[in-house]
N, C-alpha and C positions, 0 to 999 in steps of 0.2 A: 617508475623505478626500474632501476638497470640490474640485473643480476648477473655474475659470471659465474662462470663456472667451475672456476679455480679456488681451492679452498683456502681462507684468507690465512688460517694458521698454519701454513706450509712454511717451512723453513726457507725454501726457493725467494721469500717473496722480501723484499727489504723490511726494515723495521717499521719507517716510517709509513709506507704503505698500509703492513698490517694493522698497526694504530687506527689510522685513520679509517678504513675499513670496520673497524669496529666500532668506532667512536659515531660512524653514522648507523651501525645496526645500533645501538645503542639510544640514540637518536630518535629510531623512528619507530623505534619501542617507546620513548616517552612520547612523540607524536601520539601514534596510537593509544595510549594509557588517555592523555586530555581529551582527545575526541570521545571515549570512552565515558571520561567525567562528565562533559559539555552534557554527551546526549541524556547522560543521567539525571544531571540536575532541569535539563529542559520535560523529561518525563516528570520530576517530581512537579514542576511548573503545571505543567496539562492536570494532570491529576490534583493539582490544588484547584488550580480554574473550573474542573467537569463538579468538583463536591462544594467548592464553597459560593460558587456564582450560578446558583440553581435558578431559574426561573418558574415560579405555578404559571402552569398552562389552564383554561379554563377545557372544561369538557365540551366536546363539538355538540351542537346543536342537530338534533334531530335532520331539518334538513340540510345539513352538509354532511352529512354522513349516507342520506341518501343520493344527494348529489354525485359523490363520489361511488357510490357502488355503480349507480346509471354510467357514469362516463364508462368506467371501468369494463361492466359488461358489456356496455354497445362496444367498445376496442376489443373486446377478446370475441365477440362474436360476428363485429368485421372482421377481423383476422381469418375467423375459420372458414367463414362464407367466401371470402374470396382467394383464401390458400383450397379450396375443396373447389369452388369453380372452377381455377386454373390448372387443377390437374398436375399442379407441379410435383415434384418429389421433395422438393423441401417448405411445403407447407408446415411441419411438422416440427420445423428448426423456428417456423415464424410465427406459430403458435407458442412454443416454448418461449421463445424470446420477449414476446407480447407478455406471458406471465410474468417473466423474471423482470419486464421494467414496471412492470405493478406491484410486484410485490416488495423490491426495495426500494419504490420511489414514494 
């Protein structure tokens, strides 16, 4: 979108100009208004889909729950072992990191 700088209600500016000047902010105020709706009724869409197409999950079995803590700690404790081996200074950021893809993955 183009803007100038020139205020369109100036007396300077012809009629037909002015009009039409308006008639697109006018415009792209209804643009804006539908994409507004659009995104609304696409939200009420999601939130009908998340509550009424629920799936039961069964509860994880013992061991896959172990499973997953083993993966999990042998990754966070390679991490540390070899961010603390290598002396680096950002061990620290690769440690963090390691947690944060465990914890929302």
């Amino acid at each position: 979108m183009v803007t100038f700088a020139m205020d369109v209600r100036s007396a300077s500016l012809p009629a037909a100009l002015r009009s039409a000047s308006l008639a697109s902010a006018s415009s792209s105020r209804k643009t804006t208004a539908t994409k507004m709706t659009r995104m609304s009724l696409m939200t009420a869409q999601v939130q009908d889909i998340i509550t009424t197409h629920r799936v039961d999950v069964r509860e994880p079995l013992l061991r896959e729950r172990l499973l997953a803590e083993f993966v999990g700690t042998f990754f966070l404790v390679l991490t540390v072992g070899i961010g603390v081996a290598s002396g680096s200074d950002m061990a620290p950021v690769a440690i963090g990191l390691m947690l944060a893809v465990q914890i929302y993955t």
